[in-house]
N, C-alpha and C positions, 0 to 999 in steps of 0.2 A: 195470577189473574192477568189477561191480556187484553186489551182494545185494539177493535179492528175499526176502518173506515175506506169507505171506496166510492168512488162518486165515477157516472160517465153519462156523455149524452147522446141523446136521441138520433138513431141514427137509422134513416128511413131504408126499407125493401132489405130490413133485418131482422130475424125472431128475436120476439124481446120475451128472453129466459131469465127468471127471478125464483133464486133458489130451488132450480131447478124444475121448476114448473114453466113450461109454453105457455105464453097467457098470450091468444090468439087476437083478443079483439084491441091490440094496440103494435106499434112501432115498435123496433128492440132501440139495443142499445150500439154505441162504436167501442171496438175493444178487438185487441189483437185474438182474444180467444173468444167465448162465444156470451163473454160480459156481463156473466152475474153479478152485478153487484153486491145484492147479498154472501151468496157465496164467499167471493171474494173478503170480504168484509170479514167474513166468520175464519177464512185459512189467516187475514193476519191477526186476529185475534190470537187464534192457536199459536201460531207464530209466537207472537210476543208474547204470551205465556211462558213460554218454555225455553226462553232465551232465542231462539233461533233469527236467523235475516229476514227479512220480509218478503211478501211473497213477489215482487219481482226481483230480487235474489237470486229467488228460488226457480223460478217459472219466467225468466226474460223476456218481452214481447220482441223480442232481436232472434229470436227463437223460432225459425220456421215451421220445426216439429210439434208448434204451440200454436198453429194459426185454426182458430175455430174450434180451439179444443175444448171439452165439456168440463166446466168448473166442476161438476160434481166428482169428476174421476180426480180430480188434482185434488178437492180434499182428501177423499180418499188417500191419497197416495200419502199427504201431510199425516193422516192419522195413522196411516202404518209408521210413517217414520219419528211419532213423534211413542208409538207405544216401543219400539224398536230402545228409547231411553227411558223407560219405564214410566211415562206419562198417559195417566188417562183423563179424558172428558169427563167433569163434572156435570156444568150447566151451559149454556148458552143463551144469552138474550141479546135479540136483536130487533134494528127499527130498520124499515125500509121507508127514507121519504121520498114523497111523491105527490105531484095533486091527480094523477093519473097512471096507471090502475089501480084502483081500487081492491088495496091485500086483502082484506077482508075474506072475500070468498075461496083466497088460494091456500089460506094462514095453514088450515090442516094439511092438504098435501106437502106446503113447505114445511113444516114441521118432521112429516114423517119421512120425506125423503132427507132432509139436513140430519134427526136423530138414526135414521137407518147408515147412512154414510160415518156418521160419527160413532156407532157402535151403541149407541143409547135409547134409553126409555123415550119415546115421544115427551112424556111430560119434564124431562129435563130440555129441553129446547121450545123457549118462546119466540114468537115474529111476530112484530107489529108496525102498522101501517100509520105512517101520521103525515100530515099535511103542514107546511108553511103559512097557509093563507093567502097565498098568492106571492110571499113576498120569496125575494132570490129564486139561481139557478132553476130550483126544483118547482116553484112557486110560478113562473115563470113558464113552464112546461119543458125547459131546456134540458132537462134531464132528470136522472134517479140517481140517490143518495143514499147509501145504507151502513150504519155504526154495528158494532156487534161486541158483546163483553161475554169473556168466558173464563168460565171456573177449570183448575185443571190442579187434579192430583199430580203430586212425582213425588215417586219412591226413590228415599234416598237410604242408604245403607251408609252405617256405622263403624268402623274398624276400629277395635280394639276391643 
Protein backbone atom coordinates (compact mmCIF):
# COMPACT_ATOMS: atom_id res chain seq x y z
CA UNK A 1 0.00 0.00 0.00
CA UNK A 2 1.28 3.46 -0.67
CA UNK A 3 0.20 7.19 -0.10
CA UNK A 4 0.64 9.91 -2.33
CA UNK A 5 0.14 13.85 -1.71
CA UNK A 6 0.74 16.81 -3.85
CA UNK A 7 -0.32 20.18 -3.44
CA UNK A 8 0.37 23.41 -6.04
CA UNK A 9 -0.90 26.82 -6.55
CA UNK A 10 -2.84 28.61 -8.77
CA UNK A 11 -1.10 29.93 -11.22
CA UNK A 12 -2.89 32.28 -13.87
CA UNK A 13 -2.73 32.17 -18.16
CA UNK A 14 -2.06 28.13 -17.31
CA UNK A 15 -4.46 25.07 -18.16
CA UNK A 16 -5.41 23.70 -15.11
CA UNK A 17 -5.24 19.92 -15.90
CA UNK A 18 -6.62 17.62 -13.02
CA UNK A 19 -6.14 13.97 -13.81
CA UNK A 20 -5.93 14.47 -16.81
CA UNK A 21 -8.86 16.17 -17.75
CA UNK A 22 -8.78 20.17 -19.16
CA UNK A 23 -11.19 21.70 -17.02
CA UNK A 24 -11.48 24.85 -19.01
CA UNK A 25 -13.59 27.17 -16.97
CA UNK A 26 -10.80 27.92 -14.30
CA UNK A 27 -6.92 28.79 -13.70
CA UNK A 28 -4.38 25.78 -13.89
CA UNK A 29 -1.83 25.22 -11.67
CA UNK A 30 2.48 26.25 -11.27
CA UNK A 31 4.57 23.32 -11.66
CA UNK A 32 7.58 22.51 -13.69
CA UNK A 33 5.38 19.96 -15.79
CA UNK A 34 2.01 20.49 -16.74
CA UNK A 35 0.84 20.08 -12.71
CA UNK A 36 -1.66 17.57 -12.07
CA UNK A 37 -1.89 17.19 -8.89
CA UNK A 38 -3.99 14.34 -8.92
CA UNK A 39 -1.80 12.61 -11.09
CA UNK A 40 0.91 13.38 -9.25
CA UNK A 41 -0.48 12.22 -6.13
CA UNK A 42 -1.38 8.87 -7.56
CA UNK A 43 2.58 8.23 -9.27
CA UNK A 44 3.71 8.76 -5.50
CA UNK A 45 1.47 6.61 -4.17
CA UNK A 46 2.70 3.85 -6.80
CA UNK A 47 5.78 4.93 -5.71
CA UNK A 48 5.66 4.13 -2.23
CA UNK A 49 4.00 1.03 -2.77
CA UNK A 50 6.58 -0.48 -4.23
CA UNK A 51 9.55 0.65 -2.42
CA UNK A 52 10.78 3.03 -5.05
CA UNK A 53 11.92 7.08 -4.64
CA UNK A 54 9.48 9.58 -5.04
CA UNK A 55 8.42 11.08 -7.91
CA UNK A 56 10.85 13.99 -7.99
CA UNK A 57 13.43 11.29 -7.75
CA UNK A 58 12.11 10.02 -10.44
CA UNK A 59 11.07 12.85 -12.73
CA UNK A 60 13.45 16.27 -11.39
CA UNK A 61 11.78 19.68 -12.10
CA UNK A 62 15.78 20.40 -12.71
CA UNK A 63 14.77 18.47 -15.65
CA UNK A 64 14.33 20.47 -18.73
CA UNK A 65 13.19 17.39 -20.92
CA UNK A 66 10.31 17.55 -17.99
CA UNK A 67 9.20 21.22 -18.72
CA UNK A 68 5.23 21.11 -19.42
CA UNK A 69 5.34 17.37 -19.68
CA UNK A 70 1.85 15.59 -19.41
CA UNK A 71 1.61 13.76 -16.01
CA UNK A 72 -0.54 11.23 -17.58
CA UNK A 73 2.50 9.86 -19.82
CA UNK A 74 4.81 9.77 -16.68
CA UNK A 75 2.46 7.51 -15.00
CA UNK A 76 2.34 5.61 -17.58
CA UNK A 77 5.89 5.26 -17.68
CA UNK A 78 5.83 4.53 -13.61
CA UNK A 79 3.47 1.64 -14.45
CA UNK A 80 5.58 0.05 -16.93
CA UNK A 81 8.40 0.33 -14.71
CA UNK A 82 6.82 -0.79 -11.75
CA UNK A 83 5.06 -4.03 -13.76
CA UNK A 84 8.72 -4.48 -15.28
CA UNK A 85 9.19 -5.75 -11.02
CA UNK A 86 6.20 -7.77 -11.21
CA UNK A 87 3.79 -5.27 -9.56
CA UNK A 88 0.44 -4.65 -10.44
CA UNK A 89 -2.36 -2.10 -9.69
CA UNK A 90 -5.01 -3.15 -7.43
CA UNK A 91 -6.99 -0.05 -6.42
CA UNK A 92 -6.61 3.48 -6.11
CA UNK A 93 -8.41 6.14 -4.13
CA UNK A 94 -8.10 9.46 -4.33
CA UNK A 95 -9.32 13.12 -3.09
CA UNK A 96 -8.70 16.19 -4.84
CA UNK A 97 -9.25 19.25 -2.55
CA UNK A 98 -10.42 22.32 -3.62
CA UNK A 99 -13.26 25.00 -3.16
CA UNK A 100 -12.96 25.42 -6.96
CA UNK A 101 -13.62 23.35 -9.60
CA UNK A 102 -16.02 21.44 -8.84
CA UNK A 103 -14.77 17.40 -9.46
CA UNK A 104 -17.81 16.28 -9.53
CA UNK A 105 -18.73 16.67 -13.21
CA UNK A 106 -15.04 15.46 -14.29
CA UNK A 107 -14.98 12.45 -11.54
CA UNK A 108 -15.80 9.98 -14.70
CA UNK A 109 -13.58 10.99 -17.23
CA UNK A 110 -10.70 11.19 -14.42
CA UNK A 111 -11.46 7.79 -13.49
CA UNK A 112 -11.22 6.44 -16.83
CA UNK A 113 -8.39 8.12 -18.06
CA UNK A 114 -6.27 7.39 -14.48
CA UNK A 115 -7.73 3.39 -14.85
CA UNK A 116 -6.84 3.36 -18.74
CA UNK A 117 -3.11 4.68 -17.82
CA UNK A 118 -3.02 2.40 -14.94
CA UNK A 119 -3.96 -0.81 -16.95
CA UNK A 120 -7.37 -1.28 -14.88
CA UNK A 121 -11.20 -1.76 -14.59
CA UNK A 122 -12.56 1.97 -14.15
CA UNK A 123 -14.17 0.60 -11.03
CA UNK A 124 -10.86 -0.04 -9.35
CA UNK A 125 -10.14 3.77 -9.46
CA UNK A 126 -12.10 6.24 -7.20
CA UNK A 127 -11.69 10.43 -7.32
CA UNK A 128 -13.25 12.56 -5.04
CA UNK A 129 -13.74 16.15 -4.57
CA UNK A 130 -14.03 17.72 -1.07
CA UNK A 131 -13.79 21.04 0.05
CA UNK A 132 -12.22 22.67 3.34
CA UNK A 133 -14.84 25.13 4.08
CA UNK A 134 -13.08 27.88 3.38
CA UNK A 135 -10.34 27.26 5.75
CA UNK A 136 -6.43 26.90 4.54
CA UNK A 137 -4.40 26.93 1.29
CA UNK A 138 -7.13 25.35 -0.62
CA UNK A 139 -9.88 26.95 1.48
CA UNK A 140 -8.50 30.04 0.63
CA UNK A 141 -8.46 29.67 -3.21
CA UNK A 142 -4.71 29.52 -3.07
CA UNK A 143 -4.47 26.33 -4.68
CA UNK A 144 -5.43 22.41 -5.18
CA UNK A 145 -4.57 19.59 -2.93
CA UNK A 146 -4.79 16.03 -3.88
CA UNK A 147 -3.93 12.56 -1.39
CA UNK A 148 -4.21 9.26 -3.19
CA UNK A 149 -3.96 5.55 -1.46
CA UNK A 150 -3.23 2.62 -3.68
CA UNK A 151 -3.38 -1.06 -3.33
CA UNK A 152 -0.64 -2.90 -5.25
CA UNK A 153 0.05 -6.63 -5.73
CA UNK A 154 3.87 -7.86 -6.06
CA UNK A 155 4.76 -11.07 -7.06
CA UNK A 156 7.21 -12.57 -5.09
CA UNK A 157 8.92 -15.97 -5.80
CA UNK A 158 10.19 -18.51 -3.40
CA UNK A 159 13.52 -20.43 -3.90
CA UNK A 160 13.76 -23.46 -2.54
Amino acid sequence: MGLGLDAHRFAWERPLIIGGVRIREHDGLAGHSDADVLVHAVIDALLGAAGMDDIGSLFPDTDPMLAGADSVGLLREVVSRLQQRDCRVVNVDAVVVCEEPRIGPHRGLMRAILADALGVDPVAVNVKGKTTEGMGFTGRGEGIAAQAVVLLEIETTVDG
